[in-house]
C-alpha positions as CSV (number, residue, x, y, z in Angstrom):
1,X,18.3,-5.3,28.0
2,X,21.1,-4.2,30.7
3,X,23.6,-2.3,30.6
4,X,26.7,-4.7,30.2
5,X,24.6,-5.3,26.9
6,X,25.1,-1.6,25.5
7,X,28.5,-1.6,26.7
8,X,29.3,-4.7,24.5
9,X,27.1,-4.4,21.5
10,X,27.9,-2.7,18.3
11,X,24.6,-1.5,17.1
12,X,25.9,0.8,14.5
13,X,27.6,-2.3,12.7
14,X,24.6,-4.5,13.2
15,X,23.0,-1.8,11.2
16,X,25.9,-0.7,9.0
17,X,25.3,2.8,9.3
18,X,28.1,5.0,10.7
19,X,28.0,6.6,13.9
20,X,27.1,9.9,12.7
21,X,24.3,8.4,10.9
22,X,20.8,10.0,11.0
23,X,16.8,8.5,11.3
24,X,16.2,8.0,7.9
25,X,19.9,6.5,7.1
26,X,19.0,3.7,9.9
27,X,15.6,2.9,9.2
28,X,16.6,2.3,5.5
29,X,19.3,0.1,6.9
30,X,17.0,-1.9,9.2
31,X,14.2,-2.2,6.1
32,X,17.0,-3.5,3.6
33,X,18.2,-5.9,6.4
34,X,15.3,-7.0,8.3
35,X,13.7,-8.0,4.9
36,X,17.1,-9.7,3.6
37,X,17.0,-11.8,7.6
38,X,13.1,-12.6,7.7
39,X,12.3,-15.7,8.9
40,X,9.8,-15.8,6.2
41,X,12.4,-15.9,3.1
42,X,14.9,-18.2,5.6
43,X,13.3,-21.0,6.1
44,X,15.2,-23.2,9.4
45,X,18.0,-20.9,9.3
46,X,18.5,-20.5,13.0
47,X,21.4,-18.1,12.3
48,X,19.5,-15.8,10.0
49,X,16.7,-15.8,12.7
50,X,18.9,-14.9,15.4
51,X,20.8,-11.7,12.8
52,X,17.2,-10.7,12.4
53,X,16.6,-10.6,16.2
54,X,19.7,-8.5,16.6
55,X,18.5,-6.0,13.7
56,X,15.0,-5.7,15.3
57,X,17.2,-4.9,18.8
58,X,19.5,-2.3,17.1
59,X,16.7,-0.6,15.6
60,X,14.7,-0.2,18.7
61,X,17.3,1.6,20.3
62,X,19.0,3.8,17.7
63,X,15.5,4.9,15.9
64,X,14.5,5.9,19.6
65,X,16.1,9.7,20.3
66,X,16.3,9.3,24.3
67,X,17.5,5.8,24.4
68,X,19.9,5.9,21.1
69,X,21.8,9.3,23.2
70,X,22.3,7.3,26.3
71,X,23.6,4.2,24.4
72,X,26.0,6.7,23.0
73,X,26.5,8.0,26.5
74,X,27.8,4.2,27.9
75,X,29.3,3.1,24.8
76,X,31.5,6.4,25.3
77,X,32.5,5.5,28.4
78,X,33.1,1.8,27.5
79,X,35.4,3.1,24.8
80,X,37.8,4.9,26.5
81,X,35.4,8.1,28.6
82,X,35.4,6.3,31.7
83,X,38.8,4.9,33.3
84,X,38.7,1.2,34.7
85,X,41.4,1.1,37.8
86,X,42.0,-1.6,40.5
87,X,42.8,-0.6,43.8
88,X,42.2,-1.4,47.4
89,X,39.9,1.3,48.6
90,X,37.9,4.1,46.5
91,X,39.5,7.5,46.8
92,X,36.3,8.9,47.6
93,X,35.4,7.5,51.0
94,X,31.4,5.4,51.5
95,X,30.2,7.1,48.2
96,X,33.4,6.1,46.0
97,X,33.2,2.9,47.6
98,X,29.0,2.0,46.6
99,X,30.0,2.6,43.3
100,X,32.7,-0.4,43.3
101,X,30.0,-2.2,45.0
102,X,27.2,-1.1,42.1
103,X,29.3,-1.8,39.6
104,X,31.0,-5.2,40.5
105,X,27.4,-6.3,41.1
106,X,26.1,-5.4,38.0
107,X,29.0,-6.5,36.0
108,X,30.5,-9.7,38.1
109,X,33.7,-7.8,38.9
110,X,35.0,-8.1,42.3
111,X,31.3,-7.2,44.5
112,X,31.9,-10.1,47.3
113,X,36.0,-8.7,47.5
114,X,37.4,-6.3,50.1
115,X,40.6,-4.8,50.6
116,X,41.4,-7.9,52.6
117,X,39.6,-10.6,50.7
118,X,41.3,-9.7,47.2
119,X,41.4,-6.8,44.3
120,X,38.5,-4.8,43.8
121,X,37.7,-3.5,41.1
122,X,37.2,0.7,40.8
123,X,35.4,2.6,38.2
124,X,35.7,6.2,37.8
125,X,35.2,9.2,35.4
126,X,37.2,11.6,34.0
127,X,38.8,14.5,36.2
128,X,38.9,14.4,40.0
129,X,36.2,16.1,42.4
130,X,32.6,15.8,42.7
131,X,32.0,17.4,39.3
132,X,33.4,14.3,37.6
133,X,31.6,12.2,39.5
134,X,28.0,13.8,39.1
135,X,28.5,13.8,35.7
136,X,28.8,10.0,35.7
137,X,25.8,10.0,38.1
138,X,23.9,12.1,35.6
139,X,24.6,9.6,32.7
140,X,24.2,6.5,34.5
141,X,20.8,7.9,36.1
142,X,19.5,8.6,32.8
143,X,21.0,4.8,31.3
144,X,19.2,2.8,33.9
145,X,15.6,5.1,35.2
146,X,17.2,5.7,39.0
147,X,19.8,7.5,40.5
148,X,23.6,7.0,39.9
149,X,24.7,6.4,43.4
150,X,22.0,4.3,44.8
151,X,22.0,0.8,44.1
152,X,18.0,0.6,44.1
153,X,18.6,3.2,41.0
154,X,20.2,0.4,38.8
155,X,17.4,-0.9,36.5
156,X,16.8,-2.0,32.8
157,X,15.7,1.3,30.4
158,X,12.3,2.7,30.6
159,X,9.9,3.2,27.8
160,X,8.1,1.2,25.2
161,X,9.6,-2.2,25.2
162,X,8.4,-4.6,22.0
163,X,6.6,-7.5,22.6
164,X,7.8,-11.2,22.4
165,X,7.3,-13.6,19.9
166,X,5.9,-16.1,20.9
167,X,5.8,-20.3,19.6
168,X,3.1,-22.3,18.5
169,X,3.1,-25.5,16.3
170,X,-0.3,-27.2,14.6
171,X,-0.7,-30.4,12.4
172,X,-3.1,-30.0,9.3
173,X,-4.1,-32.6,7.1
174,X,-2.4,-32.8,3.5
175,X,-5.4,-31.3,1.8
176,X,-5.7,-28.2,4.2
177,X,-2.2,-27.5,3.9
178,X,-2.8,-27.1,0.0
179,X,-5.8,-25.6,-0.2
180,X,-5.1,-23.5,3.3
181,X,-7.2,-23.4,6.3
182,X,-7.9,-21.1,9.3
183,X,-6.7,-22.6,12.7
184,X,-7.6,-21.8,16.2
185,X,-4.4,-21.5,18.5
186,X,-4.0,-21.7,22.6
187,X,-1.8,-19.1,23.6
188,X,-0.9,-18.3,26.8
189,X,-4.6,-18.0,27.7
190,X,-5.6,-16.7,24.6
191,X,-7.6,-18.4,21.7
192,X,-5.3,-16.9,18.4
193,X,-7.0,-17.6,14.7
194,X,-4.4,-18.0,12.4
195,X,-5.1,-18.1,8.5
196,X,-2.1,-20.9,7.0
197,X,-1.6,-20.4,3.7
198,X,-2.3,-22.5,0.5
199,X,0.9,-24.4,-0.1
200,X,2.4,-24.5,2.8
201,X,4.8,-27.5,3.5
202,X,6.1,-29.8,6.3
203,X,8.0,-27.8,8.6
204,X,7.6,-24.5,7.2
205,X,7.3,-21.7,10.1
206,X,4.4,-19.0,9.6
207,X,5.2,-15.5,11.5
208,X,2.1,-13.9,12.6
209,X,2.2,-10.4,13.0
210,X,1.6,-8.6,16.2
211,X,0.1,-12.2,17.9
212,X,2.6,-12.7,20.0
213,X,2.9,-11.5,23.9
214,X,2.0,-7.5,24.3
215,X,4.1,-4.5,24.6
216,X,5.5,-2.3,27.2
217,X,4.1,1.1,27.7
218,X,1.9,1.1,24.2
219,X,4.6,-0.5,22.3
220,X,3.7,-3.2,19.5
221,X,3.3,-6.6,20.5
222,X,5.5,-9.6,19.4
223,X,5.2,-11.8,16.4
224,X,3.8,-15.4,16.9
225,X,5.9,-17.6,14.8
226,X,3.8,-20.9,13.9
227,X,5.6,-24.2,13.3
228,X,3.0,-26.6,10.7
229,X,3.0,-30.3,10.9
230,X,1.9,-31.7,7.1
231,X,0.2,-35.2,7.3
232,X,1.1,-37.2,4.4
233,X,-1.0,-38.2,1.4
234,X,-1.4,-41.8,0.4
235,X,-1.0,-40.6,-3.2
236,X,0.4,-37.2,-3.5
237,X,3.2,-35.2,-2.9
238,X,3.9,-31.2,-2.8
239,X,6.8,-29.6,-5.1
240,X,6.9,-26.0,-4.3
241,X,3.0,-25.2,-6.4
242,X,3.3,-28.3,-7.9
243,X,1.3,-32.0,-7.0
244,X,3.3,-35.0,-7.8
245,X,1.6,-38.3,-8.4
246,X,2.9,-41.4,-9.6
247,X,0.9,-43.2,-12.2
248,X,1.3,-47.2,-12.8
249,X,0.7,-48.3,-16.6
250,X,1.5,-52.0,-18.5
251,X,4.5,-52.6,-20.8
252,X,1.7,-52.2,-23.6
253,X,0.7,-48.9,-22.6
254,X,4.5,-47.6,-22.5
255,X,5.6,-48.9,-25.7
256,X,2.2,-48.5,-27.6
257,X,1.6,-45.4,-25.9
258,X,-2.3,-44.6,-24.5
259,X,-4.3,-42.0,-22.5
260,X,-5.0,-43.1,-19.0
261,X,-6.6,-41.7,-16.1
262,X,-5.0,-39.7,-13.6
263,X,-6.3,-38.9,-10.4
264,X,-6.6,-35.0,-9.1
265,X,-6.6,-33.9,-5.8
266,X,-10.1,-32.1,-6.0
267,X,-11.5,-36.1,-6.5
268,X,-11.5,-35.9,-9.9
269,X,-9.3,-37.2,-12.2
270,X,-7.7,-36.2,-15.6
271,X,-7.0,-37.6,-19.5
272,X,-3.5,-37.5,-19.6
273,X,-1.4,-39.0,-22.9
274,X,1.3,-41.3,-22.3
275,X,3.3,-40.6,-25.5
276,X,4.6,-44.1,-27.2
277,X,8.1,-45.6,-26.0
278,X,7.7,-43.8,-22.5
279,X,10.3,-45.0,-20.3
280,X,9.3,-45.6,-16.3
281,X,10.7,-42.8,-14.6
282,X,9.0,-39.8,-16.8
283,X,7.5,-37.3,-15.7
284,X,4.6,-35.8,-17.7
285,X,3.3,-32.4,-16.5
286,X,-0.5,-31.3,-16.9
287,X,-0.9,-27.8,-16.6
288,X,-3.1,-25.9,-14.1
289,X,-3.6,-29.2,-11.6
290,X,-1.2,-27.9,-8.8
291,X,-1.6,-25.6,-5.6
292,X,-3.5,-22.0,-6.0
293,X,-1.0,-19.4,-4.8
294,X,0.0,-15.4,-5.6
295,X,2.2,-16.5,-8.4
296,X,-0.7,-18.4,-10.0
297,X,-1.3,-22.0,-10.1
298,X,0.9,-24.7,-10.2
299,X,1.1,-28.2,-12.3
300,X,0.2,-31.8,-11.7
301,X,3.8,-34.3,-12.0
302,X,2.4,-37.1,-13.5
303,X,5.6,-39.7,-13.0
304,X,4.8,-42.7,-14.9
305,X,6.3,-46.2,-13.6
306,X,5.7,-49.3,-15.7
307,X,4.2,-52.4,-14.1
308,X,5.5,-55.8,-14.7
309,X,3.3,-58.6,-13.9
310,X,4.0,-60.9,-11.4
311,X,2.6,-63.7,-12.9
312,X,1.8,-64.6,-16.5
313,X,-0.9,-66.9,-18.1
314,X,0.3,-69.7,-20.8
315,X,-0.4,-67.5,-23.6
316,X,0.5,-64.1,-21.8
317,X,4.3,-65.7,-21.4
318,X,4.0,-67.2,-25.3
319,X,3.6,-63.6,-26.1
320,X,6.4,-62.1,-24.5
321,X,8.6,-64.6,-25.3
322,X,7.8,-64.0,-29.1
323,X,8.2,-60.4,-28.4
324,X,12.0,-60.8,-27.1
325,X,12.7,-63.0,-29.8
326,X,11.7,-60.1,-32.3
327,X,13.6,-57.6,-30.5
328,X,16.5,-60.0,-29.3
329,X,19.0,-58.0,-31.4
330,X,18.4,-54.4,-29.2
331,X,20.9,-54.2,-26.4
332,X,19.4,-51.7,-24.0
333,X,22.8,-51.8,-21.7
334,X,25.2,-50.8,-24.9
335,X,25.6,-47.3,-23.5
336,X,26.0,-48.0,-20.0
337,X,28.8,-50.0,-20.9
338,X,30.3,-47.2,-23.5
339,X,29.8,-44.5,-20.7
340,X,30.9,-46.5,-17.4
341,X,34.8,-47.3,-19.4
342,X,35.3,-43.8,-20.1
């Protein structure tokens, strides 16, 4: 993180905690947010991703005492403490001058312009004399590890610094992905084992904590966020816990109702009841056929779709047609019509 970060970020209202605020106010706020903004409960949200990144930043520097007093210190200044003047020349002869220099480096502002070549910008602190501007050595010393007048002295914050997260993606076969399965990741050199869990679905992201890159100086290591590839089944389909499955039966079976076989993902298969009159299109549900989870285990969506027979023998097509001339008098499309000229 630099500096021109501190000065333009809010951290406070990334939190929303007051200024004022103390440790336990803020870590409550980053809980209550970080949990609200996980990638876990956000599924592809790249902007609820990128609020929880900010969190995670905030909280770093405002639960740390050292670091959160000299973000106070520059964001003091940036607020009105230090004074922002143009000029041609610093008041203060080779040292006033390295600190335009310093400063338009760090910040873009005017470090390739002198007095000839265009404005340059000046930065100074309160009050006049050398007491002024040690105190703005002293704060900027402490803001970036060095000293305030040298330019070698400009550097990012000491300390523990969190590790990265890091991105890895893996394909698993329909059946591992409901049942779960343990996978063996490459990264960055390093052989990861990661346990996906049952029920997971195409797409889904998987945050693994503390496998991504190391910290800085003892300080956690990063999160390795896992992107799963689902294979698809010839048969069945995931709904959340649930298996769908769609199950072919004859005319005679829908309007004379039957039980029929249904196959389960385990191999096996199941009696399931088509009641009589089922239309094609319904779903029947058999309990306790789905995907294991915390929550308990989910259903098998038995969707039944009635078959019609491409081709009919002599006394197959004798029978139908005695069958529409019994029911010749039913007019299945009477309601579409009623509904479609309201």
């Amino acid at each position: 993180m630099t500096g021109q970060d501190w000065f333009e970020k809010d951290f406070y209202a990334t939190l929303g905690v007051p200024k004022n605020a103390d440790a336990a106010a803020i870590k409550k706020a980053y809980r209550k947010k970080a949990r609200t903004l996980h990638p876990d409960h956000n599924p592809g949200d790249a902007g609820a991703e990128s609020r929880f990144k900010d969190v995670g930043e905030a909280y770093a520097v405002l639960s740390d005492p050292e670091q959160r007093q000299q973000y106070d210190a520059i964001r003091a200044m940036a607020g009105g403490g230090a004074r922002f003047s143009a000029g041609a020349g610093g008041p203060g002869g080779a040292g006033a001058a390295g600190f335009e220099d310093l400063f338009g480096g760090l910040f873009g502002a005017g470090a390739g312009h002198g007095a000839a070549g265009g404005e340059r910008v000046r930065y100074s602190t309160p009050g006049a004399g050398a007491g002024g501007a040690a105190g703005f050595e002293d704060i900027l010393g402490g803001l970036f590890g060095g000293a305030g007048g040298s330019p070698a002295g400009f550097r990012a914050p000491r300390g523990p610094q969190r590790g990265q997260d890091l991105e890895a993606s893996t394909t698993l076969p329909f059946r591992q992905a409901v049942e779960g399965s343990t996978v063996t990741l490459g990264v960055e050199g390093r052989r990861v084992t990661a346990r996906i869990p049952a029920g997971v679905r195409d797409g889904q992201k998987i945050r693994l904590r503390g496998k991504g890159r190391p910290g800085a100086a003892g300080a956690p290591a990063g999160d390795l966020v896992v992107l799963v590839h689902v294979e698809p089944h010839p048969v069945f389909t995931l709904d959340g816990r649930d298996l769908r499955v769609v199950v072919p039966v004859t005319f005679a079976e829908a309007a004379l109702g039957a039980q029929v076989e249904v196959p389960t993902l385990d191999g096996g298969t199941v009696r399931v009841k088509v009641p009589e009159g089922t239309p094609s299109g319904r779903t029947l549900r058999v309990k306790g056929h789905g995907v294991s989870g915390p929550k308990g285990k989910g259903d098998l969506l038995a969707s039944v779709q009635v078959i019609v027979p491409q081709r009919l023998s002599d006394e197959a097509r004798a029978a139908v047609e005695a069958f529409a001339q019994a029911t010749g008098d039913a007019d299945p499309r009477s309601d579409l019509r009623a509904r479609a000229a309201q």
